[in-house]
C-alpha positions in Angstrom: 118.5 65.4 111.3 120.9 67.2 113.5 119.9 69.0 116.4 121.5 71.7 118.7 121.0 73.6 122.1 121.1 77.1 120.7 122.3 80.6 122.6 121.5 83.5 121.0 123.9 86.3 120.4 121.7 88.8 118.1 119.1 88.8 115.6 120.5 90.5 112.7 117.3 90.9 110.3 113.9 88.8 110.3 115.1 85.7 108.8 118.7 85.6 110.5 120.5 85.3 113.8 123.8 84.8 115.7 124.5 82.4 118.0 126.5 79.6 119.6 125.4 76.1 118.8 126.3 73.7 122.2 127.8 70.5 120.3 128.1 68.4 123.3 131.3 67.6 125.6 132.0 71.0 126.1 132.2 72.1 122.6 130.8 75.0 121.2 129.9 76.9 117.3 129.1 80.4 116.5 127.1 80.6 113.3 124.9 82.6 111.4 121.8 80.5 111.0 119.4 81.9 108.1 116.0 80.8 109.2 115.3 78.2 106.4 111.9 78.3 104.3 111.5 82.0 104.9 112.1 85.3 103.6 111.3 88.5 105.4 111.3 91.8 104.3 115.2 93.5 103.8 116.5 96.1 106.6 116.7 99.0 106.6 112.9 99.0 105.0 110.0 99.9 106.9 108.8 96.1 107.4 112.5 94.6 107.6 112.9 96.9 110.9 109.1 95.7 112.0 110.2 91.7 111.1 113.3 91.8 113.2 111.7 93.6 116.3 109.1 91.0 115.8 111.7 87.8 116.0 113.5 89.3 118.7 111.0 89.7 120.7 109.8 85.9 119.8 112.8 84.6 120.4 113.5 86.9 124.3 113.7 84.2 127.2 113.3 81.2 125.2 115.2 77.9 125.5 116.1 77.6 121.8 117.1 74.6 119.5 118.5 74.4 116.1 118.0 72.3 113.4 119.5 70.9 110.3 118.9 67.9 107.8 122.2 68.7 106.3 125.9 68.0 107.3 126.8 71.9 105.8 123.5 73.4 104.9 125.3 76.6 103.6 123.2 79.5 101.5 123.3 80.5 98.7 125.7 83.5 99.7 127.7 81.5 101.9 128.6 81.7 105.6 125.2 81.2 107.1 123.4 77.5 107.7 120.3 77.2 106.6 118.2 76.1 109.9 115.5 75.5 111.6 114.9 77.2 115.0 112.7 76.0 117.4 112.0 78.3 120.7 110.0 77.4 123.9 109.7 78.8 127.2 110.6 76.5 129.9 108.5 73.4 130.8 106.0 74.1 127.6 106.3 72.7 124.5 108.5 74.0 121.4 107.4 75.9 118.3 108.9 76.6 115.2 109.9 79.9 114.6 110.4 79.7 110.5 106.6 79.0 110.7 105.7 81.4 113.3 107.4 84.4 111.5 105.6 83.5 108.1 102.1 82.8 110.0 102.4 86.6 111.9 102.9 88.1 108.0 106.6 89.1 109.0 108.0 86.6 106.5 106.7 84.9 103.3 107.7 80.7 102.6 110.8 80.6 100.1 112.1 77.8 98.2 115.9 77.4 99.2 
């Protein structure tokens, strides 16, 4: 497994965000991470617009983490990693937020 500090740029629908990975000594990525497991509903819909306020306002604050059991996890449209991302507020414990999105009824589990 591969895991990564993770700054948030943007959340760009309910099941995808921008941000720059911290790889250690100084080195830095900016990816497109598709939340990995989920689906949420498409923008500009009704419930796309309600999933994405709903992750960024899940993901505001939060110490954030990324995670990967793939070297180059790419999806199936290429040019996003399929991750896991895990959020916490400082000093409490993490939780995941593929799992948080699907358990609010934002996002349904998906087979990638």
């Amino acid at each position: 497994m591969y895991a990564y500090a993770f700054n948030l740029l943007r959340v760009i629908d309910g099941d995808t965000v921008e941000g720059v990975c911290q790889l250690g000594f100084s080195v830095t990525y900016t990816l497109k991470a598709r939340l990995k497991g989920i689906n949420a509903p498409e923008l500009p819909t009704p419930a796309g617009i309600e999933a994405k306020d709903y992750l960024t306002k899940l993901l505001a604050g939060k110490v954030l983490e990324v995670q990967s059991t793939k070297l180059a996890p790419f999806d199936k449209y290429g040019g996003r990693y399929n991750l896991t991302v895990w959020a916490a507020d400082v000093g409490k414990s993490q939780i995941n937020v593929n799992m948080a999105m699907v358990d609010s009824g934002h996002a349904v589990k998906y087979l990638t």
